[in-house]
N, C-alpha and C positions, 0 to 999 in steps of 0.2 A: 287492414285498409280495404281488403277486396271483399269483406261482408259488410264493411260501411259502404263502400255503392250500391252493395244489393239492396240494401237497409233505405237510400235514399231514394231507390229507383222504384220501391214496392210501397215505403211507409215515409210519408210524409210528414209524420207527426214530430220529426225527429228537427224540423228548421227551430223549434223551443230551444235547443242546446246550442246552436247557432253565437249568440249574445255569450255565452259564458265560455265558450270557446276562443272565441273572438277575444276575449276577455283576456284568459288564460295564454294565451299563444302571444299576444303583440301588447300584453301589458294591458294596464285598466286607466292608465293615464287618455283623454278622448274617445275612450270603448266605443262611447253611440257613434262618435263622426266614423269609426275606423268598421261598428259593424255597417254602417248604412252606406258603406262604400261598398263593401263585398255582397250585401245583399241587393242594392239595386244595381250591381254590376253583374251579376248572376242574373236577375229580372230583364233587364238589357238584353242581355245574349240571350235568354231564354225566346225573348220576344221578337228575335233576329231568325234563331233557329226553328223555333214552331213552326212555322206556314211553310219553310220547305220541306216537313215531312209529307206535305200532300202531295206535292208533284211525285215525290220519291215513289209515293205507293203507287199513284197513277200511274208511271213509266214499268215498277215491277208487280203492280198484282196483289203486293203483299207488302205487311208491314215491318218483315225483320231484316229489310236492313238497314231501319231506323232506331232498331234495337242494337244492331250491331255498331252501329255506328257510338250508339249511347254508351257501349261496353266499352269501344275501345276510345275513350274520354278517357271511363275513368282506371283503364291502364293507364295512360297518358298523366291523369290525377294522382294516381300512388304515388310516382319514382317523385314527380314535382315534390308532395308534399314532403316526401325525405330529404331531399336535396335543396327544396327552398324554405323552408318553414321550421326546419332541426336549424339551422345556424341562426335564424330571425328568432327561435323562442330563447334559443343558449342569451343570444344577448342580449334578451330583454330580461330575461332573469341576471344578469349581470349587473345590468344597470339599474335596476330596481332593490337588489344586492347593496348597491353601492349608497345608495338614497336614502338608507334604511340604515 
């Protein structure tokens, strides 16, 4: 999990996998409504949090601790994804299990 942040913070190219994750994790029953919920709720905050990295740099000089701030997300993001997204995939393979 800690080289998928790096992974997301250096290379972009990786929002393609995005949809089949989305897919795979919460079931493929409404994929598009369930990915275009987490992608423009990502775009949202994105577009919340940008414009205060300029003051940050203005007040320090510098831009790492807009970095650091970026980092300690996606600590924040690992423990979530284990603790919220392992019992949400167990039961969706459960229930898809059952339908089947």
């Amino acid at each position: 999990m800690v080289l998928t942040g790096l992974t997301f913070f250096a290379w972009q190219k990786i929002y393609g996998l995005f949809p089949a994750t989305v897919g795979d994790l919460l079931g493929w029953r409404q994929a598009t409504a369930k990915y275009s919920l987490l992608f423009y709720t990502a775009q949202g905050t994105a577009s919340l949090l940008v414009p205060l990295g300029s003051p940050v740099r203005g007040l320090t000089g510098s831009r790492e601790p807009i970095f650091v701030l970026a980092i300690a997300f996606d600590f924040v993001a690992a423990p979530l994804a284990l603790l919220v997204l392992r019992p949400v995939r167990s039961r969706v393979r459960r229930l898809e299990a059952a339908k089947v």
